[in-house]
RODO-2510 file (C-alpha; in nm, 4 decimals, decimal comma):
residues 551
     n   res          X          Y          Z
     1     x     9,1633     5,6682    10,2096
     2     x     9,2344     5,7931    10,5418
     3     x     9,2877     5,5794    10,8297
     4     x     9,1918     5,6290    11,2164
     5     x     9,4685     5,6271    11,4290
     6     x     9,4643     5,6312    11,8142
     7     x     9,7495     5,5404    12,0563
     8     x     9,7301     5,5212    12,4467
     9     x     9,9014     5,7929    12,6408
    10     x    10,1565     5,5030    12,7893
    11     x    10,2718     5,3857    12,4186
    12     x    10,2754     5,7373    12,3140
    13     x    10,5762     5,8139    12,5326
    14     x    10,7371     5,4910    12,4373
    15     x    10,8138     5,6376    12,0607
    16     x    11,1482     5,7130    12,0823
    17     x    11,3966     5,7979    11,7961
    18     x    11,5378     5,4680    11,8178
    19     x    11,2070     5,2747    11,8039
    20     x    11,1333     5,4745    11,4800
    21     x    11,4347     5,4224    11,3037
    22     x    11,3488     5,0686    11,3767
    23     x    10,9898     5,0346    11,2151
    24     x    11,0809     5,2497    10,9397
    25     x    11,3506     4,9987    10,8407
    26     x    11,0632     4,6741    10,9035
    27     x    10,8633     4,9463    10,7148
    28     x    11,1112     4,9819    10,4125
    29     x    11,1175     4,6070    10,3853
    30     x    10,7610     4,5114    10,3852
    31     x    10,7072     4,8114    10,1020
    32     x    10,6705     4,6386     9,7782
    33     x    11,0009     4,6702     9,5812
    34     x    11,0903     4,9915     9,7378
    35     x    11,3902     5,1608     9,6316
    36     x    11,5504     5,3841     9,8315
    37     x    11,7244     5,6287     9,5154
    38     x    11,6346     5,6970     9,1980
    39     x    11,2805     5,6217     9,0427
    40     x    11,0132     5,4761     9,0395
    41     x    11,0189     5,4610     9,4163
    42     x    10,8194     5,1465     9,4465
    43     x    10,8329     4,9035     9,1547
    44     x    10,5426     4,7523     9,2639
    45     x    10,2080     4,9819     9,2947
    46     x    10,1617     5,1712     9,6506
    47     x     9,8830     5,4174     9,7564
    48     x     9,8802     5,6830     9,9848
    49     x     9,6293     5,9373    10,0814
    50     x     9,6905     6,2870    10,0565
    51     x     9,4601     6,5983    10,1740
    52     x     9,5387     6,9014     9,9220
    53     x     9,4226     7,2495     9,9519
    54     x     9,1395     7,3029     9,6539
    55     x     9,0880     7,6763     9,5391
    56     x     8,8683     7,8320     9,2707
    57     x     9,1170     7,8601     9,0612
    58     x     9,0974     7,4500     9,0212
    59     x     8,8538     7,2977     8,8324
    60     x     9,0296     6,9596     8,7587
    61     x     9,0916     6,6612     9,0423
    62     x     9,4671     6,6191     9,0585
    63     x     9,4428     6,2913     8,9059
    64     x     9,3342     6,4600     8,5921
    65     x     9,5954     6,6999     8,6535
    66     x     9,9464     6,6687     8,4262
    67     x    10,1559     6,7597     8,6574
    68     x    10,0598     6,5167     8,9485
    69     x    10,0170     6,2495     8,6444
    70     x    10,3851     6,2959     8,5822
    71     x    10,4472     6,2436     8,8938
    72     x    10,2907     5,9231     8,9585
    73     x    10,4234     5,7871     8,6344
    74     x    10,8189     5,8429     8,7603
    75     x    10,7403     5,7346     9,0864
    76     x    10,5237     5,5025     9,0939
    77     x    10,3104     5,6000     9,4174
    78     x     9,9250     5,5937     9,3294
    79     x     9,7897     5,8680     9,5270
    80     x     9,3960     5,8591     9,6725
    81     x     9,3748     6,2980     9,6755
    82     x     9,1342     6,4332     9,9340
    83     x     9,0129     6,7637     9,8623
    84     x     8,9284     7,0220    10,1168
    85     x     8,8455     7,3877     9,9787
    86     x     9,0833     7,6789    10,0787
    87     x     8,8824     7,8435    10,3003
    88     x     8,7698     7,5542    10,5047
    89     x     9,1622     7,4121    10,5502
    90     x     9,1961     7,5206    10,8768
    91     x     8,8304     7,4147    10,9731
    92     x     8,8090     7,1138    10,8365
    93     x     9,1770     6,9452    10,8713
    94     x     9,1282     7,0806    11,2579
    95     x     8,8811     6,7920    11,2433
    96     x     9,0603     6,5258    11,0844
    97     x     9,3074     6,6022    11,3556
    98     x     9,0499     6,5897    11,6342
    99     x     8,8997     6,2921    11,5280
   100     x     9,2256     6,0676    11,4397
   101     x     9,1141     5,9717    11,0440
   102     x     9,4247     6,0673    10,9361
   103     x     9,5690     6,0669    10,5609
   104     x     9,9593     5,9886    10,5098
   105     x    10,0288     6,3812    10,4832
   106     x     9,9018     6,6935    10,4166
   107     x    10,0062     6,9011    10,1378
   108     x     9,9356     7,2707    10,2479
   109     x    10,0700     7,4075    10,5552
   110     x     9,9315     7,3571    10,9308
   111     x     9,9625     7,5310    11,2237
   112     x    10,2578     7,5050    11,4299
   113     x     9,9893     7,4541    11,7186
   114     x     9,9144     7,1366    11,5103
   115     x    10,2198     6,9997    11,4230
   116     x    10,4162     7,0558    11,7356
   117     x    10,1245     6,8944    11,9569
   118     x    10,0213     6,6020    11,6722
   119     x    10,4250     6,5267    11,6474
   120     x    10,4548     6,4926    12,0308
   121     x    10,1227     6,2921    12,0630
   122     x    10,2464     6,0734    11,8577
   123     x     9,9941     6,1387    11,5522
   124     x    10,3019     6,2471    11,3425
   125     x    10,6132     6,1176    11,3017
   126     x    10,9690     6,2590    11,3377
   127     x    11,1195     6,3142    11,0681
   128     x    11,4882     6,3391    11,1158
   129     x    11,5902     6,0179    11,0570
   130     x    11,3615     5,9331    10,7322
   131     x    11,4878     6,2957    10,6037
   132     x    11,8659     6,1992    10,6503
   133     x    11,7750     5,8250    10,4552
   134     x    11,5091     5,9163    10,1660
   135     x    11,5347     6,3225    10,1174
   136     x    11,8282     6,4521     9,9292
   137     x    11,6713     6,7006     9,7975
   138     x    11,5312     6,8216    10,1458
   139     x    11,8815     6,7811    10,2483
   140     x    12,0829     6,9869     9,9788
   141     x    11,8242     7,2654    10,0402
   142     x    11,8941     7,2669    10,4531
   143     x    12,2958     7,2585    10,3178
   144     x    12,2433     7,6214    10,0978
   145     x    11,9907     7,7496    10,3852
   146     x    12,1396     7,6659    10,7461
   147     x    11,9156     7,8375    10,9532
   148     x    11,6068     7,6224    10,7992
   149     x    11,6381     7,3362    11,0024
   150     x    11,6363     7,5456    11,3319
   151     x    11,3137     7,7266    11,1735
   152     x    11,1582     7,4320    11,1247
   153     x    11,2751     7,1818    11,4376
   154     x    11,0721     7,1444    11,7529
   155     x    11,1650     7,2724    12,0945
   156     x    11,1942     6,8368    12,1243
   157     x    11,5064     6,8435    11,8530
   158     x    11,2201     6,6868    11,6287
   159     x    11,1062     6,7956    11,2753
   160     x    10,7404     6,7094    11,2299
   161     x    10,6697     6,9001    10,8889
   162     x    10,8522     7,0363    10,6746
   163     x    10,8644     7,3698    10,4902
   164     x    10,7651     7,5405    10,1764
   165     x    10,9683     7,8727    10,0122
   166     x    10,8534     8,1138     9,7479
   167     x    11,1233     8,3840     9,7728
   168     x    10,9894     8,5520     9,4484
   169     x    11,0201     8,9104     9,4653
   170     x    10,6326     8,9437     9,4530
   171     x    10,6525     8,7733     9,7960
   172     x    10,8151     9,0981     9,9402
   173     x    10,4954     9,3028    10,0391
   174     x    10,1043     9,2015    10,1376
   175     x     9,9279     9,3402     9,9462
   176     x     9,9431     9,5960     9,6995
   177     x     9,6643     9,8355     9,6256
   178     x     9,5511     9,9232     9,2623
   179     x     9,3918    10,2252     9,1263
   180     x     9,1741    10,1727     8,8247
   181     x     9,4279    10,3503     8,5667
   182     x     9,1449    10,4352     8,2779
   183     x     8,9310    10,5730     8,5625
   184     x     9,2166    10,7903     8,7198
   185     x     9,3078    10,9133     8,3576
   186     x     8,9361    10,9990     8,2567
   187     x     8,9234    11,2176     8,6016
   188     x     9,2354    11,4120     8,4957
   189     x     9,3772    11,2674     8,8696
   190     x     9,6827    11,2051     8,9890
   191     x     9,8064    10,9137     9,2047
   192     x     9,7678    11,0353     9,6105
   193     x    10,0538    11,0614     9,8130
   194     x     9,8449    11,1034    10,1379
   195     x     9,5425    10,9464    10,3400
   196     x     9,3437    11,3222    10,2867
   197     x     9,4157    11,3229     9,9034
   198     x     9,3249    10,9385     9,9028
   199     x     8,9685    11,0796    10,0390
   200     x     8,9175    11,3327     9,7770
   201     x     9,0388    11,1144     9,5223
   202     x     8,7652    10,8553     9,6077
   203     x     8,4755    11,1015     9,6607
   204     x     8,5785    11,2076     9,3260
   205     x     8,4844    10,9096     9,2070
   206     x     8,1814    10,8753     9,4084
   207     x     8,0615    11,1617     9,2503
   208     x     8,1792    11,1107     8,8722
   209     x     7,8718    10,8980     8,7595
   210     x     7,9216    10,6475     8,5072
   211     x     8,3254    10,5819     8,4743
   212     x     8,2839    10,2475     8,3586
   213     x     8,0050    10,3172     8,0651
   214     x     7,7808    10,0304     8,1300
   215     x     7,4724    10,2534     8,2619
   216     x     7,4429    10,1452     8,5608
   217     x     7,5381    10,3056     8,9326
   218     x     7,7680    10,0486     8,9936
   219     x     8,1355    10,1697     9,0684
   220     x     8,2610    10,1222     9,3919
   221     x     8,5428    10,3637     9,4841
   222     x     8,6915    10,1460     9,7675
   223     x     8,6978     9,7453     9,8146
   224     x     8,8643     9,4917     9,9850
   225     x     8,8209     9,1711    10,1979
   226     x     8,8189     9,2532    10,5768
   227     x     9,0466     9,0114    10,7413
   228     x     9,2695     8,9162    10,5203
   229     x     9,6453     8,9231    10,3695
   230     x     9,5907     8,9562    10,0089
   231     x     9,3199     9,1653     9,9637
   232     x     9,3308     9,3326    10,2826
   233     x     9,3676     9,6509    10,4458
   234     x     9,7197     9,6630    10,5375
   235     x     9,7483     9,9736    10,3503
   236     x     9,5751    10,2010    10,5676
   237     x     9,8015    10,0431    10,9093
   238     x    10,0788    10,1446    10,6674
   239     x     9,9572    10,4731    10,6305
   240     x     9,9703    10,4997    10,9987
   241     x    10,3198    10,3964    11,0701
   242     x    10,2227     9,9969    11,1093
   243     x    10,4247     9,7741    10,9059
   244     x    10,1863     9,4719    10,9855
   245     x     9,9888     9,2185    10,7955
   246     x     9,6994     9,0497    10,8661
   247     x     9,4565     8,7582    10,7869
   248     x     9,6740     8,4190    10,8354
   249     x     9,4860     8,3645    11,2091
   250     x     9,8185     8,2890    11,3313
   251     x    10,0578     8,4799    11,5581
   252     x    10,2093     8,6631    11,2865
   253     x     9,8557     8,8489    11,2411
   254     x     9,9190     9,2111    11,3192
   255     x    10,2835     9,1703    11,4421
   256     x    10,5896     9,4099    11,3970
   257     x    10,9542     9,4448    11,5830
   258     x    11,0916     9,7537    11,6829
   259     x    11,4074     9,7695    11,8288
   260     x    11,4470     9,4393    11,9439
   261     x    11,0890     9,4285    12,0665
   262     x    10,8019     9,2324    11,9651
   263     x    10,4970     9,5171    11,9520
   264     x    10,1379     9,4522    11,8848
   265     x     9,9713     9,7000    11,6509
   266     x     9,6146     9,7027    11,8017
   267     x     9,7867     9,8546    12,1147
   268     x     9,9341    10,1275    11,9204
   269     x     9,7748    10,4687    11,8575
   270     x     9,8691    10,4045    11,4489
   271     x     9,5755    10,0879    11,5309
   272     x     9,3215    10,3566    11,6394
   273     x     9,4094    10,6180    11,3664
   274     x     9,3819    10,3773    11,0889
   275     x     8,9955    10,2464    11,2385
   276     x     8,9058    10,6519    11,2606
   277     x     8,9976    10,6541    10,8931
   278     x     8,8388    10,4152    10,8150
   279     x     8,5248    10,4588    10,9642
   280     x     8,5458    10,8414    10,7489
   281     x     8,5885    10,6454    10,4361
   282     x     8,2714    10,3990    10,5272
   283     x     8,0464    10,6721    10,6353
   284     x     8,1025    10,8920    10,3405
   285     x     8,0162    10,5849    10,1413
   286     x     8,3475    10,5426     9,9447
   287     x     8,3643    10,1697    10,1005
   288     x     8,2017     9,8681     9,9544
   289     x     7,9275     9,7349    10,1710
   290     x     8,0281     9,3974    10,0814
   291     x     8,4012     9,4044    10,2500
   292     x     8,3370     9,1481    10,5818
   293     x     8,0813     8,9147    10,3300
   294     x     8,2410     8,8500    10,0242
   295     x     8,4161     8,5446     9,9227
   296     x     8,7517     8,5575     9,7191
   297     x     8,5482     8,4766     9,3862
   298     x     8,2908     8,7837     9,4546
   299     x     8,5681     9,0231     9,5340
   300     x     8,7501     8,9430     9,2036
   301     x     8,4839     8,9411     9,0220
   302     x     8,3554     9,2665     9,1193
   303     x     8,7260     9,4181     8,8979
   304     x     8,7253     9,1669     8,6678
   305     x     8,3743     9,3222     8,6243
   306     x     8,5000     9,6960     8,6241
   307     x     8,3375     9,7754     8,8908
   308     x     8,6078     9,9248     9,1073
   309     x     8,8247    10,2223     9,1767
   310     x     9,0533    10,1402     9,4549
   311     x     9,1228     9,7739     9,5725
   312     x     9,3661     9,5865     9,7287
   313     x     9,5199     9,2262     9,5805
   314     x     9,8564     9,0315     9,6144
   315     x     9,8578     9,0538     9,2630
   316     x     9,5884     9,1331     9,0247
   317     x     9,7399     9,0400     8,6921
   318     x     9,6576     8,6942     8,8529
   319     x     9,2923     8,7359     8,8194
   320     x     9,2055     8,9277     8,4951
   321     x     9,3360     8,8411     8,1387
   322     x     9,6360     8,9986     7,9714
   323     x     9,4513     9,2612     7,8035
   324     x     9,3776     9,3967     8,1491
   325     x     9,7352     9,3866     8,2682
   326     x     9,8357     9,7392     8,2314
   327     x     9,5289     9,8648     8,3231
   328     x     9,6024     9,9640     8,6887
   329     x     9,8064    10,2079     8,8717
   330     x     9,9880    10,1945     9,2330
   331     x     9,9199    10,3320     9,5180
   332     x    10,2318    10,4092     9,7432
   333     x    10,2266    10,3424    10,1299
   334     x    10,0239    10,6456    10,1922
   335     x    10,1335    10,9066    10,4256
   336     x     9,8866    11,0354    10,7242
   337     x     9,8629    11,3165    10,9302
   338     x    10,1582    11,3117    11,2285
   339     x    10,2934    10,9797    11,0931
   340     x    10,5962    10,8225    10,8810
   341     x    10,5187    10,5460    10,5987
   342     x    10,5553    10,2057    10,6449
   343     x    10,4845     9,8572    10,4956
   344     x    10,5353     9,5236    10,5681
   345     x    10,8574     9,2856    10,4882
   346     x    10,6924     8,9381    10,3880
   347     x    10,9299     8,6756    10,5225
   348     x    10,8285     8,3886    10,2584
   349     x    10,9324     8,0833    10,4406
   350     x    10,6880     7,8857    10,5703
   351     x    10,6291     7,5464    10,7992
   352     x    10,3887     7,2758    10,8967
   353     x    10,3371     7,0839    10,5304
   354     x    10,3951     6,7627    10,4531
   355     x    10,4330     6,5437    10,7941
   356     x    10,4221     6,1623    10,7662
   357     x    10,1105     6,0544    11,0280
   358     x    10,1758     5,7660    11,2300
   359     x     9,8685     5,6155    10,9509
   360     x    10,1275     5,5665    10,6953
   361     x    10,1456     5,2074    10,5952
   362     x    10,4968     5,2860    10,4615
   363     x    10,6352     5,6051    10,5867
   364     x    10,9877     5,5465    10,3643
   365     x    10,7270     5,5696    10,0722
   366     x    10,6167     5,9046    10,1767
   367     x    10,8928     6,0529    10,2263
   368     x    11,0688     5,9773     9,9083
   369     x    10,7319     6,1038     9,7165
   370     x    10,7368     6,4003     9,9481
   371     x    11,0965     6,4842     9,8682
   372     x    10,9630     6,4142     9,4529
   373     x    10,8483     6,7864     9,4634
   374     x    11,1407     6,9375     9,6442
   375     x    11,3843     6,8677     9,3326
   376     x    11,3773     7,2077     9,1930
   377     x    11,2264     7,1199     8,8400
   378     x    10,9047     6,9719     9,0417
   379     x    10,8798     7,2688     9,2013
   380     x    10,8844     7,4953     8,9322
   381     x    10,5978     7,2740     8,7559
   382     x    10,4305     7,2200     9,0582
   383     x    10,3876     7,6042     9,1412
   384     x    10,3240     7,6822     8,7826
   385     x    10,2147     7,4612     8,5359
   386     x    10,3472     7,1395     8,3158
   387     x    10,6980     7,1930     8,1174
   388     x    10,6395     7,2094     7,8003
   389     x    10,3181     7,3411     7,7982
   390     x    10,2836     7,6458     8,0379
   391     x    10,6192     7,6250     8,1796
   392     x    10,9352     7,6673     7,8955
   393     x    11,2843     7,6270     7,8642
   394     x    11,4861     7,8787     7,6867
   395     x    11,7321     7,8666     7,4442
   396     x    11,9959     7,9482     7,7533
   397     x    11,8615     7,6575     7,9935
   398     x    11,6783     7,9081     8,1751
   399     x    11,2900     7,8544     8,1974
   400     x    10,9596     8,1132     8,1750
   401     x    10,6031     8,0899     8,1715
   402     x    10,4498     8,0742     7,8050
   403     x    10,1416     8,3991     7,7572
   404     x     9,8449     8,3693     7,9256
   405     x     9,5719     8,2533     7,6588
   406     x     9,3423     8,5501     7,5920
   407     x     8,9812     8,5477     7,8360
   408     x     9,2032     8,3726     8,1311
   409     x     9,3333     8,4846     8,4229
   410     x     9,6541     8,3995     8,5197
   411     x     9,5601     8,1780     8,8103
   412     x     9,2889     7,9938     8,6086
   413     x     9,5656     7,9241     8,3522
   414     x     9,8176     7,8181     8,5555
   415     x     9,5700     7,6217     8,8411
   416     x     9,4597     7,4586     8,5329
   417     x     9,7055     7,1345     8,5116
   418     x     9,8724     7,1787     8,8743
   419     x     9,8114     7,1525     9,2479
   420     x     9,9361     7,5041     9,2113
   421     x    10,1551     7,7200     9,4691
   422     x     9,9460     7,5884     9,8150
   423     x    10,1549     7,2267     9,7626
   424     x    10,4728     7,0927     9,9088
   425     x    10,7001     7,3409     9,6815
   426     x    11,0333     7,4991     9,7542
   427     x    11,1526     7,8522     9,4721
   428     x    11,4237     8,0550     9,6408
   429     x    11,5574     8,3751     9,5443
   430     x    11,8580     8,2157     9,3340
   431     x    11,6517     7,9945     9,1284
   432     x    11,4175     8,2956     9,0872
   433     x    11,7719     8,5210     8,9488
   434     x    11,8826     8,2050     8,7794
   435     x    11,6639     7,9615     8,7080
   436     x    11,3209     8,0712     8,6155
   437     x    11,2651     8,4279     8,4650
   438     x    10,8658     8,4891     8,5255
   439     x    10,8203     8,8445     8,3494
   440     x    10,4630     8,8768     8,4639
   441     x    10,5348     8,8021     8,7810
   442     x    10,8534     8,9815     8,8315
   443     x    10,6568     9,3046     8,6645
   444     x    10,4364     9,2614     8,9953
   445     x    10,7963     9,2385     9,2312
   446     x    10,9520     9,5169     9,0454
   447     x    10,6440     9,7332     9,1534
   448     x    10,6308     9,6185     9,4948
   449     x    11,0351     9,6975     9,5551
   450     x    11,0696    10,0016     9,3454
   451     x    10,6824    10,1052     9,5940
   452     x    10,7726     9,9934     9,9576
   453     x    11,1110     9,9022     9,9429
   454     x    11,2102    10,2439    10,1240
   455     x    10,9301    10,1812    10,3696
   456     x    11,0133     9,8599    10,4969
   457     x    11,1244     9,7780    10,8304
   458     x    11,4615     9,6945    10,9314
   459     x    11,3192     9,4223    11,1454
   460     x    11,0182     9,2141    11,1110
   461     x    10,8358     8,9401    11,3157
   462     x    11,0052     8,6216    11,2339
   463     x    10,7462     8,3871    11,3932
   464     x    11,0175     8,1627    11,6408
   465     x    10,8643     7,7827    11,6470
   466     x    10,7473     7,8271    12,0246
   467     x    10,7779     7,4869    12,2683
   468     x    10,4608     7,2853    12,3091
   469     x    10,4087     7,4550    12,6086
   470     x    10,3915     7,7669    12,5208
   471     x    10,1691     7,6677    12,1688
   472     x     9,9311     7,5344    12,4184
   473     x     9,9789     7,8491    12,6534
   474     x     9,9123     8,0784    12,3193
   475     x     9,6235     7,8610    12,1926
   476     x     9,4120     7,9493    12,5462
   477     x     9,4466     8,3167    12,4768
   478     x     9,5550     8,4258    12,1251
   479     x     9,2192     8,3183    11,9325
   480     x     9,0014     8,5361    12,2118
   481     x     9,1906     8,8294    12,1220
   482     x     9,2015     8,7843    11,7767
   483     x     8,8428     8,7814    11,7751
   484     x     8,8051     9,0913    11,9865
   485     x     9,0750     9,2743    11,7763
   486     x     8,8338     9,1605    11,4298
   487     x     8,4940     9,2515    11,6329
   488     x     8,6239     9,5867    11,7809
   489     x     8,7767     9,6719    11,4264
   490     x     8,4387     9,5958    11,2434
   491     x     8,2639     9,8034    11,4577
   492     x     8,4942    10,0983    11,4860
   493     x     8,4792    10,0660    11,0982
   494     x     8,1081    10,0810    11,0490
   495     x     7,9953    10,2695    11,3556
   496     x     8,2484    10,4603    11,5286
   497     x     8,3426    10,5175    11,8847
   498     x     8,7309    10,4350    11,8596
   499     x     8,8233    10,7310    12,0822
   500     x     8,5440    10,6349    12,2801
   501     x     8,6208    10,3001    12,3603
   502     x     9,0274    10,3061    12,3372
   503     x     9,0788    10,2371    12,7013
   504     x     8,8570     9,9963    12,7505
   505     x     8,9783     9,7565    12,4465
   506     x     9,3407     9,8046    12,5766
   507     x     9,1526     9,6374    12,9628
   508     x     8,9935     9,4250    12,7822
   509     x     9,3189     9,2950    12,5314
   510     x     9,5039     9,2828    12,8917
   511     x     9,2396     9,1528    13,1006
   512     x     9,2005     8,8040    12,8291
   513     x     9,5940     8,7491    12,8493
   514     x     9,8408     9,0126    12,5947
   515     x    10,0751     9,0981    12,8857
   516     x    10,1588     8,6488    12,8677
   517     x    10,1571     8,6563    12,5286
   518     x    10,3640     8,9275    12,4925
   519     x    10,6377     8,7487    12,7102
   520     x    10,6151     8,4667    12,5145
   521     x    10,6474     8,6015    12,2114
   522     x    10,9883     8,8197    12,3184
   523     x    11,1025     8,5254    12,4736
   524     x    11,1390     8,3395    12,1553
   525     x    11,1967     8,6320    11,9271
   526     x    11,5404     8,7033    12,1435
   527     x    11,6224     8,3356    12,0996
   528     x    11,5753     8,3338    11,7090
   529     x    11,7815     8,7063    11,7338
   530     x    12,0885     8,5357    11,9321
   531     x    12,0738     8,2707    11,6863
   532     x    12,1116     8,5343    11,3691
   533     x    12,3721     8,7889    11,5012
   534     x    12,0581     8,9931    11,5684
   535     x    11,9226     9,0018    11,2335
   536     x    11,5927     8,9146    11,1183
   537     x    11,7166     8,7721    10,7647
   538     x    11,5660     8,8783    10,4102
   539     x    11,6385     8,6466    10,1249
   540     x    11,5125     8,9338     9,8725
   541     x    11,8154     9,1491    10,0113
   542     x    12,0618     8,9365     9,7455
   543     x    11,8332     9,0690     9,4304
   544     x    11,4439     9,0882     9,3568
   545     x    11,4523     8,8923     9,0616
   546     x    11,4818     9,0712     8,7053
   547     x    11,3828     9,4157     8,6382
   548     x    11,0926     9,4329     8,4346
   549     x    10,8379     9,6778     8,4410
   550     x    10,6177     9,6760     8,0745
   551     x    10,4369     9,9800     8,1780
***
């Protein structure tokens, strides 16, 4: 259940490290028969609340789950789960936030505008001190990756949440876009190289007629979903020399380095080009209608369907059974007229899950059961399914991922008995070499390395943890001009008038605070840079898993 928490402003600033360590030791003693190693972790039942991120892909509460089951049965912690769907997250734990009825943690990543200013308000609870006592596993993973901590630490020396990695080599590149390989094969076609053949392949199909045999008009040359990272339109930025993603609503939306320097793509002419392009593709009617509407289950449905040509997925072999696996073909960054290819690096660490509210009964508690899923076992199961049954161990210690049952897709078979890869989980690139051999999903890395690899940059945005200050500084401007970057884009899409009305959006991006933002943002980038010998680091640069490429 989740508790409501409120503190004055006088007893916030009396929290000091000290203090903590103090009540988390009063804590540790008034938990019943808590043990601080091994399991269970409490001999004696505990409860805590915990909000998870639910997708489609679920159908099952995590108490009916086997994986969390496990889990409770080795260590002991009863959990109350508190479901909030994926697309409301940010909505909807925004509130929770707002309104102080707080759960013991959250297991899917917030903001860093949420955790920084929660954790110095007093609403969360550092975590240095409970991470040196109750987190070994935590702890050997900040021992193999020293520049973690940093990445994760407040501009206060505190940690308020911790992290989650995925350094499979699918992670690389957001997303990749599939062309409907029975399709391509019945027009005689062959894969584009460049945005004009692109068009002529897709009027092609416009003008084909029935490619998909069911009788009806249906096929849609071009879909995606406006907006967002993995079905986006990052390919067409790429096209136009804008190694960017987009779609998280955080300041790594639309951001690339060059040289040193932190550049926004909607101020660069590659920004306008790709709008123009896109705005040809729309009014010749090669674009789904449906691209700012649909939810994640319409879009995927629409190819599960056979309805489309051209689309863009992180990975579609997650969506569509194994009979459909080999049925696509890729498209390359694109190249367009007066520009050089390029596509985004992915950097797949990420921050903000799992802090400890200043609700928990028995923060010692959470922390252990927090730590539970960084052993790398639980994270393995966690991200993909129970051992045993969808997860395997081979003959040579190593473990895979047993065939996807025929009429599933690979999501709905793996989301069926786990919290899946939203929860507190940490795979890095060794365990992914070493450890766990995932063919299908390393089929879907070995296509996005052997596709962008050349086109990637040699620096990306690294997205520096900022100070409070400057969160709060960011927060006042950087949703306004999100929101006129997404309207402008829309309309520039749909109706035109990019050349038009170039000069103006640059005013207007100035005018609602991008010069500030800008210095904030380079600020912090040349403090990360001076911490890395200049380097923006890429895990995938030590391997991208094992080649394997069934096509």
């Amino acid at each position: 259940m989740l508790r409501t928490f409120a503190l004055s402003a006088g007893l916030l600033l009396a929290v000091t490290a000290g203090a903590f360590a103090s009540a988390t030791e009063e804590a540790a003693a008034e938990a019943a028969g808590f043990n601080a190693t091994g399991y269970p972790i409490v001999d004696e039942p505990v409860t805590i609340s915990v909000v998870w991120q639910k997708w489609a892909s679920h159908v099952k509460d995590p108490s009916e789950m086997m994986v969390p089951e496990q889990a409770r049965e080795i260590t002991g912690v009863e959990v109350d789960w508190l479901a909030v769907n994926g697309d409301a997250w940010v909505e909807r734990t925004n509130l929770m936030l707002a309104s102080g009825d707080l759960p013991d943690t959250f297991g899917a990543p917030l903001s860093d505008f949420n955790v920084v200013s929660n954790g110095e308000a007093g609403a969360f609870l550092p975590m240095n001190d409970l991470i040196d006592q109750f987190a070994p596993n935590v702890t050997a993973i900040f021992d193999k990756k020293p520049t973690l901590r940093p990445f994760i630490t407040a501009s206060d020396g505190n940690i308020y949440a911790l992290f989650k990695l995925n350094e499979g080599s699918w992670t690389t590149t957001c997303p990749l876009t599939y062309l409907n390989k029975p399709w391509l094969d019945e027009l005689g076609a062959e894969v584009p190289t460049t945005t004009e053949e692109y068009y002529e392949l897709l009027m092609a199909v416009k003008n084909a007629g029935d490619l998909n045999g069911n009788g009806e008009a249906d096929e849609i040359p071009l879909s995606f979903n406006f907006g967002g990272c993995a079905q986006g339109m990052s390919t067409f930025f790429w096209a136009h020399g804008l190694p960017v993603e987009e779609g998280f609503g955080d300041n790594r939306d639309l951001m690339m380095v060059q040289d040193g320097k932190v550049v926004y793509a909607p101020t660069q002419e590659g920004f306008k080009d790709t709008a123009k392009y896109l705005h040809r593709l729309w009014e010749a009617g090669l674009v789904d209608p449906e691209v700012f509407s649909h939810d994640w289950s319409g879009y995927v449905a629409k190819f599960k369907q056979d309805q489309l040509f051209s689309f863009n997925d992180w990975w579609a072999q997650n969506s569509v059974d194994t009979s459909r696996w080999l049925d696509w073909e890729y498209l390359p960054a694109l190249t367009a007229p007066g520009y050089e290819p390029k596509a985004n690096y992915r950097f797949s660490w990420d921050r903000g899950i799992a802090p400890i509210t200043a609700a928990a009964e028995h923060p010692e508690v959470v922390m252990r059961w927090i730590d539970y899923w960084y052993d790398p076992l639980n994270s393995l199961t966690t991200m993909e399914g129970p051992l045993g049954v969808r997860v395997i161990e081979n003959e040579d210690g190593t473990y895979g991922v047993a065939p996807t049952p025929e009429g599933l897709g690979l999501s709905e078979w793996r989301d069926l008995e786990t919290i899946g890869p939203g929860f507190i989980t940490s795979i890095d690139n060794d365990m992914y070499l070493n450890m766990f051999i995932f063919e299908a999903a390393e089929m879907c890395g070995t296509v996005k390395y052997d596709t962008y690899a050349d086109q990637w940059p040699e620096m990306y945005w690294p997205r520096p943890m900022l100070s409070s200050a400057q969160i709060n500084e960011e927060q006042t401007m950087l949703p306004d001009i999100q929101a006129l970057v997404q309207k402008t884009l829309a309309r520039w899409i749909t109706e035109g008038g990019a050349d038009e009305e170039w000069e103006q959006f640059q005013e207007d991006l100035n005018s609602i605070g991008l010069p500030r933002l800008m210095e904030i943002w380079q600020e912090n980038l040349d403090k990360f840079l001076a911490g890395t010998g200049g380097v923006t680091p890429r895990p995938h640069d030590r391997g991208t898993g094992h080649p394997v490429r069934p096509l």
